[in-house]
VOVEXLUM-441122 format. One record per residue (C-alpha): residue in one letter; residue number from 0; x, y, z. Coordinates in steps of 0.2 Angstrom, whole numbers, plus 5000, padded with zeros to 4 digits. Layout:
BEGIN
residu, num, X, Y, Z
a, NUM, X, Y, Z
...
***
This chain:
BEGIN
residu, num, X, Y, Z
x, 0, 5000, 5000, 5000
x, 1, 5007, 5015, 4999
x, 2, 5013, 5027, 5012
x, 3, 5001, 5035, 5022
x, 4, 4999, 5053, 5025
x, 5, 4994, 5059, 5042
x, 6, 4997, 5076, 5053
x, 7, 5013, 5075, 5062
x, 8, 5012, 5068, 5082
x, 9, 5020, 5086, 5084
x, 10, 5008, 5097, 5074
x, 11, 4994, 5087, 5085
x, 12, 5005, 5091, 5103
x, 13, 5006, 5107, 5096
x, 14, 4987, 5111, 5095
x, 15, 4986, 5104, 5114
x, 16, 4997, 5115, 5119
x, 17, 4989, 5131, 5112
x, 18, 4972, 5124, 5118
x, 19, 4982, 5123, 5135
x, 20, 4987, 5142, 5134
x, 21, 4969, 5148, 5129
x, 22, 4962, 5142, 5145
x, 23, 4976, 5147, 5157
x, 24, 4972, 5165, 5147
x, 25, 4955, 5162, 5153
x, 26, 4956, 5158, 5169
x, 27, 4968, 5170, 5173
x, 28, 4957, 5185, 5165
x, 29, 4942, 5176, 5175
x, 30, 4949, 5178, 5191
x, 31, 4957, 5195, 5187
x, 32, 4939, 5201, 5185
x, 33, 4931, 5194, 5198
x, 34, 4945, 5202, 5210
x, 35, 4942, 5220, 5202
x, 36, 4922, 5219, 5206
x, 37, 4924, 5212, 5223
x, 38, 4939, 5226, 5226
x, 39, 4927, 5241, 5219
x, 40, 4911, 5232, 5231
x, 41, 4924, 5236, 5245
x, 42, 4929, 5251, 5242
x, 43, 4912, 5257, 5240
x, 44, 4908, 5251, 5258
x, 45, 4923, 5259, 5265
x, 46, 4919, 5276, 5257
x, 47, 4902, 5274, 5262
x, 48, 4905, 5273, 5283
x, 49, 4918, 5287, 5280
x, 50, 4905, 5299, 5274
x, 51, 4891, 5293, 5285
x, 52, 4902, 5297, 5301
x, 53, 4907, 5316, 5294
x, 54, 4889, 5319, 5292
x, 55, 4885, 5312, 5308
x, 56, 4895, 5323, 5316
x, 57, 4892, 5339, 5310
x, 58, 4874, 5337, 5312
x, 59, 4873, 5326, 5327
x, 60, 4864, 5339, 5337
x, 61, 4852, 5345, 5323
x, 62, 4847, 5330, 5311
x, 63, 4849, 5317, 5324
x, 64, 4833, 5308, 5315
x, 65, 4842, 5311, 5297
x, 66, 4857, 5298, 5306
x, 67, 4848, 5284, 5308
x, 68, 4843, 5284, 5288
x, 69, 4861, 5284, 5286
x, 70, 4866, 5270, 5294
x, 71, 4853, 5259, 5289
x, 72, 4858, 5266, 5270
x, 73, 4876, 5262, 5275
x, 74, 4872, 5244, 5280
x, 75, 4863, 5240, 5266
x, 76, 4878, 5245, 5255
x, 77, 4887, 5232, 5265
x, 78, 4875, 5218, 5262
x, 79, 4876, 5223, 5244
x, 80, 4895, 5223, 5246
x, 81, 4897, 5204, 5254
x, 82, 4884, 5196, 5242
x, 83, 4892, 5202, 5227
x, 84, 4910, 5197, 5234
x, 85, 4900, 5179, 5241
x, 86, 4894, 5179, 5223
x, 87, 4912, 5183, 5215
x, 88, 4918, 5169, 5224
x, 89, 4908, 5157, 5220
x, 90, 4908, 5160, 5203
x, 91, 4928, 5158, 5203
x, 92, 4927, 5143, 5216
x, 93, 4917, 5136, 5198
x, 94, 4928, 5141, 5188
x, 95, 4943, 5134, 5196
x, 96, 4932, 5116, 5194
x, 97, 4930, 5118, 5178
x, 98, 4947, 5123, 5174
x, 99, 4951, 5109, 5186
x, 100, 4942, 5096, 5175
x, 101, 4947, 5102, 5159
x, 102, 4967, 5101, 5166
x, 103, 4958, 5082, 5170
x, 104, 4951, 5079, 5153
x, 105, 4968, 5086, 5142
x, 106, 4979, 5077, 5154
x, 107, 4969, 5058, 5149
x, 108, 4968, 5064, 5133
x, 109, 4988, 5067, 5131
x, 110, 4991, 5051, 5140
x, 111, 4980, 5043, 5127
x, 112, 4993, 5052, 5116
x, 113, 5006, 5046, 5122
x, 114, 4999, 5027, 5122
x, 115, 4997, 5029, 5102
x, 116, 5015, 5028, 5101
x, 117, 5026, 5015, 5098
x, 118, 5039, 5008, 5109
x, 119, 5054, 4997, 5107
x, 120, 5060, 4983, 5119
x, 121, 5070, 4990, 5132
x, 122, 5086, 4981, 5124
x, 123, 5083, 4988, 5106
x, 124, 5098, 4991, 5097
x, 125, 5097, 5007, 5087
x, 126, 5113, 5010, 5075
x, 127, 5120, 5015, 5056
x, 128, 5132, 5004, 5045
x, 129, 5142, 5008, 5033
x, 130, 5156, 4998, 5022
x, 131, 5175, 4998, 5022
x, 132, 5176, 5001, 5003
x, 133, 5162, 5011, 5004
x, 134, 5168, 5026, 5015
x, 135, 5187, 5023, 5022
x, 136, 5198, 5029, 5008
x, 137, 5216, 5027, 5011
x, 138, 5220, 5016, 4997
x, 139, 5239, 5020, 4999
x, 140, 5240, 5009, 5016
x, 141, 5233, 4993, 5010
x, 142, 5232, 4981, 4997
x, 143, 5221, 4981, 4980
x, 144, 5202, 4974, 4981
x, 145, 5194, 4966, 4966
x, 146, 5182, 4984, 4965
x, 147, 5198, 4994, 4962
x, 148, 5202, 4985, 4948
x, 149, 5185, 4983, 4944
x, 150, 5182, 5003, 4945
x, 151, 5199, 5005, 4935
x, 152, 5198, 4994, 4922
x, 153, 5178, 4999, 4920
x, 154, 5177, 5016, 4924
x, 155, 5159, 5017, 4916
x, 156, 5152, 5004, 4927
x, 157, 5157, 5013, 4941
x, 158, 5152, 5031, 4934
x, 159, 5167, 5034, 4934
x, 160, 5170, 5036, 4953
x, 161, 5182, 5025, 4963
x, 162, 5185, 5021, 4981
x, 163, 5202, 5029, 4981
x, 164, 5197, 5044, 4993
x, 165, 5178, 5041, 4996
x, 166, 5172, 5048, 5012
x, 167, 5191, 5051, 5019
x, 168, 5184, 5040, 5033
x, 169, 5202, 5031, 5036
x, 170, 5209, 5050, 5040
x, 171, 5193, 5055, 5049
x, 172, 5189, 5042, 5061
x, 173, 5186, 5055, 5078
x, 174, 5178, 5066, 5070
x, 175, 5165, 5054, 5064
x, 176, 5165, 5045, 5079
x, 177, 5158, 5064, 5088
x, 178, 5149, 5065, 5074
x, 179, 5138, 5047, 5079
x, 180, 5138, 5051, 5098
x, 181, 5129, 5067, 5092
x, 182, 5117, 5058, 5083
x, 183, 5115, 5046, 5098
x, 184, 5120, 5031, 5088
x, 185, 5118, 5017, 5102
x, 186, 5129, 5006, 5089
x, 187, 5138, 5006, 5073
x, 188, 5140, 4994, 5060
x, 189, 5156, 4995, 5052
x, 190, 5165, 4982, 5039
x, 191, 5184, 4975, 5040
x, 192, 5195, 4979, 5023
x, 193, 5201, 4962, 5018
x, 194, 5215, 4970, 5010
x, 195, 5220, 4980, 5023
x, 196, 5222, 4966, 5035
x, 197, 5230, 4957, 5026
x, 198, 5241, 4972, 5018
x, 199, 5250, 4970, 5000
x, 200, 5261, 4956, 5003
x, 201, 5249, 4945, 5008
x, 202, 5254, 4944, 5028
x, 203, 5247, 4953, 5042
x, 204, 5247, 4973, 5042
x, 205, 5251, 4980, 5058
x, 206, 5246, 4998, 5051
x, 207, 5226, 4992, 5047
x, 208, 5227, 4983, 5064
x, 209, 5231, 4997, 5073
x, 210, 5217, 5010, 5062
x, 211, 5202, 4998, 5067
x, 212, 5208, 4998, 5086
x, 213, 5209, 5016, 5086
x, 214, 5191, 5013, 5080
x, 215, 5184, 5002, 5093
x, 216, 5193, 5011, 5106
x, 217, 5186, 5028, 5101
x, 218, 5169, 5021, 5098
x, 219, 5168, 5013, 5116
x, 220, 5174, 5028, 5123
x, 221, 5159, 5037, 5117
x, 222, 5148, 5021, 5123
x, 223, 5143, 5016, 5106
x, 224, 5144, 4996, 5103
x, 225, 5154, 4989, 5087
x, 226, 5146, 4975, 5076
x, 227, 5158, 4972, 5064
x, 228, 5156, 4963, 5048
x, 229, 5171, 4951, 5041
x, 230, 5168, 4952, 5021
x, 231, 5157, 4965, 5014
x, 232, 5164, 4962, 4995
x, 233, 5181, 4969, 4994
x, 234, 5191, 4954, 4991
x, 235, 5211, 4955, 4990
x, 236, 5213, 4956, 4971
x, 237, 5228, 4942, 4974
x, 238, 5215, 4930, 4978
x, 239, 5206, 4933, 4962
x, 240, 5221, 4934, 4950
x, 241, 5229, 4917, 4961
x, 242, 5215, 4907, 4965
x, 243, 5200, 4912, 4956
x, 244, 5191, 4922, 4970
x, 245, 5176, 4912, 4978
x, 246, 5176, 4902, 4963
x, 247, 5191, 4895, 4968
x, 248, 5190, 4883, 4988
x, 249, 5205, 4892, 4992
x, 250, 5196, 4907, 4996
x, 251, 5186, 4898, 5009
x, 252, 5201, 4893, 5019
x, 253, 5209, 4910, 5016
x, 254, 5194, 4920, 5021
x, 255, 5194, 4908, 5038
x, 256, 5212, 4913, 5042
x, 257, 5209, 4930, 5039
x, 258, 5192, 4930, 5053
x, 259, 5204, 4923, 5066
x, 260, 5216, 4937, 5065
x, 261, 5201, 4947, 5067
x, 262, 5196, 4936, 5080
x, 263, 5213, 4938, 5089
x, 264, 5217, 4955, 5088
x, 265, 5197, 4963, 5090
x, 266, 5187, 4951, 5099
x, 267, 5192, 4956, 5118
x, 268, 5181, 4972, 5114
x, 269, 5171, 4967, 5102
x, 270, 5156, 4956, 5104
x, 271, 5144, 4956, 5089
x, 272, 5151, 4947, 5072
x, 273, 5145, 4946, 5053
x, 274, 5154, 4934, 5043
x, 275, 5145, 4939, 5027
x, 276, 5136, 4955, 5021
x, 277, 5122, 4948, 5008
x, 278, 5131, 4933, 4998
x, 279, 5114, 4932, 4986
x, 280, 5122, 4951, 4979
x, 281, 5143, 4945, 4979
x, 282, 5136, 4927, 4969
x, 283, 5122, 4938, 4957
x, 284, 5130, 4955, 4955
x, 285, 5147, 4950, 4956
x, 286, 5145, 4936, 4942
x, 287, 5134, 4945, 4930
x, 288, 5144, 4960, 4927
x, 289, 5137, 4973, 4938
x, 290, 5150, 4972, 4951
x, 291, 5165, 4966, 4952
x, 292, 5175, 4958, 4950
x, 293, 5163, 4956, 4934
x, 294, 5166, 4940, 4929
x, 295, 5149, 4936, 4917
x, 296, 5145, 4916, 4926
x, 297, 5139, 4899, 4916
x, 298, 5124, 4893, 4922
x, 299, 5135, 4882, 4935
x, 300, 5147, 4898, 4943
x, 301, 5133, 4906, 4953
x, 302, 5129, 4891, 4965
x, 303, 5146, 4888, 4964
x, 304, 5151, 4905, 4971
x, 305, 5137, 4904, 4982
x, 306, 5143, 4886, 4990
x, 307, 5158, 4892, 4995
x, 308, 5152, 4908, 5003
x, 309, 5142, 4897, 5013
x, 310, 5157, 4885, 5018
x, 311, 5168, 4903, 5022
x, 312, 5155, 4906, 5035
x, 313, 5151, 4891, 5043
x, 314, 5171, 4889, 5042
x, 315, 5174, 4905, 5053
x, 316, 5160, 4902, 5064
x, 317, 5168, 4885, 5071
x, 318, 5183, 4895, 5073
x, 319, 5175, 4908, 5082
x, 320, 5164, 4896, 5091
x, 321, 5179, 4883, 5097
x, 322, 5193, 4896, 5099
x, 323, 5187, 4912, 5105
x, 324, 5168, 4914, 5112
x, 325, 5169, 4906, 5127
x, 326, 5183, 4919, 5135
x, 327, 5175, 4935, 5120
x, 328, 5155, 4930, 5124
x, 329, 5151, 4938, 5108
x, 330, 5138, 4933, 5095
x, 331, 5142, 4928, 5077
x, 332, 5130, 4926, 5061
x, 333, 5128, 4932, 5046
x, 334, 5117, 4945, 5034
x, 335, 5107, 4942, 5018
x, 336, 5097, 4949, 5010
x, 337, 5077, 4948, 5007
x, 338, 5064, 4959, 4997
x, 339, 5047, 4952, 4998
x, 340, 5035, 4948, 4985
x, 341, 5016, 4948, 4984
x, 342, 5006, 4937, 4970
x, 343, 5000, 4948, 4955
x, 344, 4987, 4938, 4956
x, 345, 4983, 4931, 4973
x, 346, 4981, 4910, 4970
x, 347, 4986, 4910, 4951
x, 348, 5003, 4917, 4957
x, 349, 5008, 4913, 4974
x, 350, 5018, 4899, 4970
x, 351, 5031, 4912, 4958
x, 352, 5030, 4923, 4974
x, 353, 5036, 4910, 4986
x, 354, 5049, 4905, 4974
x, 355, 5055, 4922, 4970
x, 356, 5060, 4923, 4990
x, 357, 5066, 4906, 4991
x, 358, 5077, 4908, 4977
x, 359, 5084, 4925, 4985
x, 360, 5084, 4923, 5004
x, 361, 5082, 4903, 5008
x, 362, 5095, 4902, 4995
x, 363, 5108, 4906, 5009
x, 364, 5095, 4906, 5025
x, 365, 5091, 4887, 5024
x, 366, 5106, 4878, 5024
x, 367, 5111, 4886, 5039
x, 368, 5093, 4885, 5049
x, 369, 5086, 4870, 5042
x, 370, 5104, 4861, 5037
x, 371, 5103, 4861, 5017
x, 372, 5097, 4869, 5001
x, 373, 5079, 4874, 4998
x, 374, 5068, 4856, 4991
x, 375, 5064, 4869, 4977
x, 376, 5079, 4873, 4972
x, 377, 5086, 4855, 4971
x, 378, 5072, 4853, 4960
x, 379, 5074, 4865, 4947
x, 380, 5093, 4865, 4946
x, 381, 5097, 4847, 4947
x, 382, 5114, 4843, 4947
x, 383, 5121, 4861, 4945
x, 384, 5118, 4865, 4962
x, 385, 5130, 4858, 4971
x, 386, 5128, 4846, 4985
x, 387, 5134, 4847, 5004
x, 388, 5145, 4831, 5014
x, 389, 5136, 4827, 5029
x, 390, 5151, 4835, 5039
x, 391, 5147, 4853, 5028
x, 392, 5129, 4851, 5034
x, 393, 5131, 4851, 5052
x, 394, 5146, 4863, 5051
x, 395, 5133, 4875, 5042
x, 396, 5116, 4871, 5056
x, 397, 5115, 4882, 5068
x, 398, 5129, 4892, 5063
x, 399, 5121, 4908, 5065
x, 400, 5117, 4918, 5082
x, 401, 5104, 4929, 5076
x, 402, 5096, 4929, 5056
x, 403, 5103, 4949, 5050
x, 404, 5093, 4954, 5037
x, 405, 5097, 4969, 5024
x, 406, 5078, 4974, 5018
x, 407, 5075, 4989, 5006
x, 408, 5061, 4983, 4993
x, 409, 5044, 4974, 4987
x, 410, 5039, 4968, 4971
x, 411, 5024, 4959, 4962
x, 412, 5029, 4941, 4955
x, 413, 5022, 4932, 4941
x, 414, 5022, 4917, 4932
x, 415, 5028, 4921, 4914
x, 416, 5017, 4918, 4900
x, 417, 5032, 4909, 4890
x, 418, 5047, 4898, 4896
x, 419, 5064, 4909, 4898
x, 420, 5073, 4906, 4884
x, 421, 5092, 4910, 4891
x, 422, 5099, 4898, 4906
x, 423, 5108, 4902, 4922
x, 424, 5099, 4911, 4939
x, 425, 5089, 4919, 4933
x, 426, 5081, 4909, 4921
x, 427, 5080, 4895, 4935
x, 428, 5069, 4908, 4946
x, 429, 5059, 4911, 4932
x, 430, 5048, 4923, 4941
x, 431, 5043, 4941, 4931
x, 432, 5042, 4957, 4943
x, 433, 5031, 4971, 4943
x, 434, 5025, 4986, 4954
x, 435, 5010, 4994, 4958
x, 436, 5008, 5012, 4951
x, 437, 5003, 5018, 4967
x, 438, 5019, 5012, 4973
x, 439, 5032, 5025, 4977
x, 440, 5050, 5026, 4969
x, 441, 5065, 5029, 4975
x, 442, 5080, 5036, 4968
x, 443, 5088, 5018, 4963
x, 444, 5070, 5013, 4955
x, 445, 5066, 5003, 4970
x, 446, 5046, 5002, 4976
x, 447, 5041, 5011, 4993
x, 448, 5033, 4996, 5001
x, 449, 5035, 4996, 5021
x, 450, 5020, 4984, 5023
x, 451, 5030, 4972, 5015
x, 452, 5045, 4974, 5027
x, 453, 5031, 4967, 5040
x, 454, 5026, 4953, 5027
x, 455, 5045, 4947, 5026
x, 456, 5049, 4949, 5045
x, 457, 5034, 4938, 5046
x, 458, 5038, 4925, 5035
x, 459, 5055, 4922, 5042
x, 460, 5047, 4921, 5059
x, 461, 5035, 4906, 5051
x, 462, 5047, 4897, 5040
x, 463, 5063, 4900, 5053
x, 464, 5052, 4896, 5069
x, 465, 5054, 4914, 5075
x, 466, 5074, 4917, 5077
x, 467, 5081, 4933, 5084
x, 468, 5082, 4947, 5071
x, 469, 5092, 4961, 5067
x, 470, 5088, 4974, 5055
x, 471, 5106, 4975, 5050
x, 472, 5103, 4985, 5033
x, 473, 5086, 4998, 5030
x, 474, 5088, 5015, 5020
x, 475, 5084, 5025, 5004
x, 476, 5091, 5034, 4989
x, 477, 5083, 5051, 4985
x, 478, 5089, 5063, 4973
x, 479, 5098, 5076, 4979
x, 480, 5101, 5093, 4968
x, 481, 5108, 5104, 4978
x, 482, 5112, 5105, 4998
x, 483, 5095, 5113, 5004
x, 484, 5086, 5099, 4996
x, 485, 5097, 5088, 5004
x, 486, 5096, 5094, 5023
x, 487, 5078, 5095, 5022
x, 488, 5076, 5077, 5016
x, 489, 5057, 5074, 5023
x, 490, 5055, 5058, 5011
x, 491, 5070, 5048, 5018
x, 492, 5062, 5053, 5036
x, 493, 5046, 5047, 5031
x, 494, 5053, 5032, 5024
x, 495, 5062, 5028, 5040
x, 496, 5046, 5032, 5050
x, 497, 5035, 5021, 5039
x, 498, 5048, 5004, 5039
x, 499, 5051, 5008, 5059
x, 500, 5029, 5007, 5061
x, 501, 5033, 4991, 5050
x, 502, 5044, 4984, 5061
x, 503, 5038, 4990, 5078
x, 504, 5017, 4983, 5071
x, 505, 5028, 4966, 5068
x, 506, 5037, 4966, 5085
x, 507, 5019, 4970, 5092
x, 508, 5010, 4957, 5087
x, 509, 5021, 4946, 5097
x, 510, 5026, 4936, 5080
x, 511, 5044, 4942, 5077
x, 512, 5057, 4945, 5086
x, 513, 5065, 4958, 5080
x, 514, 5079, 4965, 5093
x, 515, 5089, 4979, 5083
x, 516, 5090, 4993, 5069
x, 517, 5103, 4999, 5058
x, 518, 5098, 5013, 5044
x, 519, 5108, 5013, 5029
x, 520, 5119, 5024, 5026
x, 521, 5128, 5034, 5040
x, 522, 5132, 5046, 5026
x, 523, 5132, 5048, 5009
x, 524, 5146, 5036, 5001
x, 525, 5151, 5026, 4988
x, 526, 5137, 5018, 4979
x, 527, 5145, 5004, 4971
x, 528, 5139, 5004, 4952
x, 529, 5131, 5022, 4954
x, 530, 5148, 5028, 4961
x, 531, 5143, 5044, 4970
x, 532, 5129, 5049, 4960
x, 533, 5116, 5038, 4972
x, 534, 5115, 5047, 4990
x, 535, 5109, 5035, 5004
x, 536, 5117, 5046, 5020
x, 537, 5108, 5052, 5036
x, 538, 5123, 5064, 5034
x, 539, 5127, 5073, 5019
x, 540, 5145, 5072, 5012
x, 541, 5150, 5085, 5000
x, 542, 5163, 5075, 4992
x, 543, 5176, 5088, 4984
x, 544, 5177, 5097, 5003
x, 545, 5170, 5080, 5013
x, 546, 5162, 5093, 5024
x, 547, 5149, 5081, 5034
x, 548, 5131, 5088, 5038
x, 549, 5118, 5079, 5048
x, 550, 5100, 5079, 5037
x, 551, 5082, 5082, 5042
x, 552, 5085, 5064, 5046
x, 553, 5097, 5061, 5057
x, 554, 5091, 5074, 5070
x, 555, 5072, 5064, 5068
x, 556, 5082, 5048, 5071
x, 557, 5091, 5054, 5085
x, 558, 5075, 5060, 5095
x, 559, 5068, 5043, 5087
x, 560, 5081, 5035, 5098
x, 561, 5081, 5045, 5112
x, 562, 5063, 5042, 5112
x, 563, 5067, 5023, 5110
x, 564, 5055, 5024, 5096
x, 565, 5042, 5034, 5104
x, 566, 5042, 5049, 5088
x, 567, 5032, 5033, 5077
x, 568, 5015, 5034, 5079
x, 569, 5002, 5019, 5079
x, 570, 4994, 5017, 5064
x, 571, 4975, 5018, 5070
x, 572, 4982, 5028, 5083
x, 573, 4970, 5031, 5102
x, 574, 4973, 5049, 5102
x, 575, 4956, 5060, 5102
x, 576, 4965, 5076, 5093
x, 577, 4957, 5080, 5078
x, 578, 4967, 5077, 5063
x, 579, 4975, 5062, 5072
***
């Protein structure tokens, strides 16, 4: 559906609060009144007995008779006096009670107010991620990734960017550590560079050791928890050229070496781990052309590629598992990625719908919480997919501490009306995708769906019997001309607002449990094929100055956090204010 449009809680608190004013006004010019009539009543009196006793006096002898007229005059202009002040008072005495119940009535009225909000579990993990690649810079200190190359030997399918400098993030790490604990970032989601690591010969880099400790250390100095994530697509370029990248089974081993020294030299502090950061985009993308290293795949190389990101994971998660977490007590899994997918045509196509998501997220989901690949995928692909030992399945079950999911989209899926007539992935989902016209776009051409962010948390909870969930990827792209348009970015906050209601209506129904949030991007970066034409950040980077500004966003995410999500309405909100 698409987004709805209702007044702002603030624009409602707003109104009370006028409301609130008027009839303090009211009362205060009510009493105000009623004190100047009983003060004039009073005064009359006074002046009164002062003239009846001067006249008394000077005609005590001769109008004796005329005195006793006076007095009774005198005394009546007293009674007149005490019943309008008993009057006075009794009409402020009323009201001061119905003042007293209208206070009543607005105060149960704002508590139903604030009830019509959401709230998070006390525990709720509220963070931003970013990439290595995608933000660091500093190329000079470490060793070449398959998207350097990839960027330089095809410039036009990176619009011709690179990640040379990017965000200047290696050279800037206090600054944009202040610049979370302003934005009141409770976590941050950062990837490992492979390559700097591991450094240009191959061995252990002291140097890119001692740049992510500085990180850790700075960002639990400013009380903001680290989840770190081992491979987020910048393989060394030595692996590719030597040994075929993750076509090859040496990467798996390599890739298993390279966690423990991560392992060894971060895991004292650190205590959340990501082996992979969505495998279904390094097998598709990667081996299709669109990213690199952009090596175009046979209709074998996917699940190939695929197979061994799996085995790389379940590889260092026995590591991590037998050599470290029982002295670190952190928590390891992993991150795929998942868009969900309503039938066209509810019955005719639920079956391309389910397909499309197990093709997608099962693809890498199952095998490690149900021990091997999806029945549908065995039976469409045959023996191109390839086949885990006995050992390899029980190395992969239960290898992952929490399901991380990256979720940005929805789509419509349909059967096609004819058979696909090219082979590989694609062809084996054989699902066409479509959108609603009354779905919103976003700057990458992706459908504004948040119902179906519900729709797939829920699905995992049913297919996965509920496991622990962590929003680990959640943003938008929208274009930005010029800076104004940038820092006013009302669109990416109501598209954070409207997945948040999402996720908080799931949490709420008691079927998921969702325990964490991370809102892509921390700031404007490097956008992998778009380069830095597609803007993502709840902070704008200018990138020739790389001065960083926070957006309309980031401050409405901050209060959103302070709030522990208490700025996101309900959807049928309780709240009696008009408009609500």
């Amino acid at each position: 559906a698409p987004l709805r449009r209702q007044e702002h809680p603030l624009l409602s608190c707003a109104r009370r609060e006028k409301r609130t004013d008027d009839n303090r006004r009211s009362k205060f010019n009510t009493s105000s009144n009623q004190v100047t009539t009983m003060s004039s009543a009073f005064a009359a009196e006074r002046s009164l007995l002062l003239r009846s006793r001067v006249v008394r006096s000077r005609q005590k002898e001769s109008a004796k008779s005329f005195g006793f007229v006076w007095v009774v005059y005198g005394l009546m202009w007293l009674v007149c006096a005490v019943a309008v002040g008993y009057v006075g008072l009794n009409e402020l005495e009323s009201s001061q009670r119905l003042q007293s119940d209208d206070d009543t009535q607005m105060f149960e009225e704002e508590a139903s107010c604030r009830e019509a909000y959401h709230s998070f579990p006390e525990d709720f993990v509220w963070g931003a991620a970013t990439s290595s690649f995608q933000i660091e810079g500093g190329r000079d200190d470490r060793a070449d990734s398959i998207w350097d190359t990839f960027c330089m030997k095809n410039p036009e399918s990176c619009n011709g960017d690179n990640g040379n400098i990017a965000c200047d993030h290696y050279h800037r790490v206090d600054q944009d550590v202040q610049l979370m604990k302003e934005l009141g970032l409770r976590a941050y989601r950062f990837s490992i560079s492979w390559p700097r690591i591991m450094g240009k010969d191959g061995k252990r880099n002291e140097k890119g050791i001692e740049f992510y400790n500085h990180l850790i250390d700075e960002l639990l100095a400013n009380n903001i928890e680290p989840w770190i994530t081992l491979y987020h697509w910048d393989l060394p370029q030595s692996l590719e050229d030597e040994h075929g990248g993750w076509l090859g089974r040496f990467t798996v081993d390599a890739f298993t070496e390279y966690s423990r020294i991560c392992f060894q030299s971060f895991g004292d502090r650190v205590k959340h781990w990501i082996t992979m950061n969505e495998s279904w985009t390094v097998a598709v993308n990667g081996y299709n052309g669109i990213h690199a290293p952009g090596h175009y795949a046979s209709a074998t190389e996917t699940y190939i590629v695929a197979h061994h990101l799996l085995l790389a994971h379940a590889q260092a998660v026995a590591v991590y598992r037998s050599e470290f977490q029982s002295r670190q007590k952190g928590s390891i899994g992993i991150s795929n990625c998942g868009d969900f997918r309503y039938p066209a045509t509810k019955d005719v196509d639920d079956e391309a719908a389910e397909r499309a998501m197990i093709f997608q997220l099962s693809w890498f989901a199952d095998p490690i919480w149900k021990g091997d690949y999806p029945e549908e995928m065995k039976k469409r692909i045959g023996d191109r997919l390839p086949r885990f030992t006995d050992e390899e399945k029980a190395l992969l079950l239960g290898s992952s501490d929490f399901f991380g999911l990256n979720h940005y989209s929805s789509l419509l899926a349909s059967e096609p009306a004819e058979p696909p007539t090219y082979q590989g992935y694609w062809a084996d989902v054989n699902v066409d995708f479509s959108s609603l016209p009354t779905w919103p776009k976003n700057d990458m051409g992706w459908s504004i769906v948040p119902d179906g962010c519900r729709e797939l948390l829920e699905w995992i909870a049913r297919r996965y019997n509920n496991p622990v969930v962590y929003m680990t990827e959640n943003g938008v792209a929208f274009p930005e001309t010029d800076i104004d348009i940038a820092l006013k970015d009302v669109s990416r906050q109501s598209y954070l607002e409207e997945y948040l209601r999402a996720c908080a209506e799931a949490i709420l129904e008691g079927k998921v449990r969702l325990r964490g949030y991370f809102a892509w991007s921390l700031m404007d970066n490097f956008e992998w094929q778009f380069g830095y034409s597609k803007r993502f950040g709840l902070v704008r980077v200018e990138f020739d100055t790389l001065r960083r500004t926070p957006k309309q966003s980031a401050l409405w995410y901050r209060k959103t956090i302070a709030k522990n999500g208490g700025t996101i309405a309900l959807r049928n909100g309780t709240c009696k204010t008009p408009g609500r």
